[in-house]
ROBAZA-195138 format. One record per residue (C-alpha): x, y, z. Coordinates in steps of 0.02 Angstrom, whole numbers, plus 50000, padded with zeros to 5 digits. Layout:
ROBAZA-195138
XYZ;...
END
This chain:
ROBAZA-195138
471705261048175;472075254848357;471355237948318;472455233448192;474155237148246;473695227248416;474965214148416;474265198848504;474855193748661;476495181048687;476095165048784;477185162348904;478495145448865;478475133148991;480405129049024;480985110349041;481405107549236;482535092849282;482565089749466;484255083049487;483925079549715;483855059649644;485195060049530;486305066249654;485815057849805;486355039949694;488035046549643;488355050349838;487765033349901;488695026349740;490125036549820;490075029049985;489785012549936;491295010649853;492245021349969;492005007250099;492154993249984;493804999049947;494465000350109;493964979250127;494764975049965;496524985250048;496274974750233;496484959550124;497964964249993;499324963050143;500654949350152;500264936550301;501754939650396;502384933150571;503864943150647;504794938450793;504754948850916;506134958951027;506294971851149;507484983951059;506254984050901;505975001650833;505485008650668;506505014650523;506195029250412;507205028250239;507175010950197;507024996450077;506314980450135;506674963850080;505164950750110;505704934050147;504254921150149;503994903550176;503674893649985;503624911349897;504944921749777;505594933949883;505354953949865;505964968049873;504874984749904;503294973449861;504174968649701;504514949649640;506344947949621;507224932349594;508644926049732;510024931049593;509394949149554;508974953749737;510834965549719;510324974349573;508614977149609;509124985649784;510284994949671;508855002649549;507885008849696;509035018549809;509905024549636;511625018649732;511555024149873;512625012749968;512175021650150;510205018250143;509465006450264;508914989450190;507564982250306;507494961650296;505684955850339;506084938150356;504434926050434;504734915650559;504574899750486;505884904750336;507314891750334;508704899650421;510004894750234;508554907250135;508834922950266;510964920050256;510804917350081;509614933350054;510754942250172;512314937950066;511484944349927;511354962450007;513214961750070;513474957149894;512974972449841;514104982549960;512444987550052;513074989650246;511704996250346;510484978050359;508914977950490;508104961850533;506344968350579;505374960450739;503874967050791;504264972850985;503784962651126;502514964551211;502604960851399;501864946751465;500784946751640;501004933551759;499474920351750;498814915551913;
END
């Protein structure tokens, strides 16, 4: 009677094992690599821009800027706007606030009619407080 109610012995399952070191170690380098790349592709994205320089230069907090730029529409906040709707556009961003700062980022080589023109756009648009950024100057060491 002991013989026949023996129940026979389970074999043990062999469970799938997926190593996932390889997997892992590709999605970080994948990570990196376009970590870095990304950073390049943001150097390049700025506006070539040549200030003039001045002594008193210093920076402004709550602002709008205006980007004035030799042979290209102008902007405002990054923002393509043309000559006739730089007012309203100024407008839609500080929600009228008449008393915010409006920075004008005007290049050096920008006809001097473009900047009064741009500038008479802002006035325009009862906007009062008007920055002309420079970059500050650097001083220079006598050569010998």
């Amino acid at each position: 009677m002991s013989e026949a109610f023996v129940l026979p012995r389970r074999r043990r399952r062999i469970r799938p094992y997926l190593d996932l070191t390889a997997m892992i170690d590709t999605v970080f380098n994948l990570l990196i690599f376009f970590a870095v790349a990304s950073s390049f592709v943001g150097a390049r994205a700025g506006i070539d821009l040549r200030l003039p320089s001045a002594k008193t230069a210093q920076p402004v907090p709550e602002r709008v800027v205006l980007t004035l730029l030799p042979g290209q529409p102008i902007q405002v906040d990054g923002r393509t706007v043309p000559h006739e709707e730089i007012g309203p556009a100024i407008t839609r961003l500080t929600g009228g606030d008449l008393d915010t700062q409006i920075v004008v980022m005007a290049d050096a080589r920008v006809p001097y009619e473009e900047l009064v023109a741009a500038l008479d756009e802002v006035r325009l648009a009862k906007y009062h407080r008007i920055a002309l950024a420079a970059k500050a100057k650097t001083e220079e060491k006598p050569t010998r």
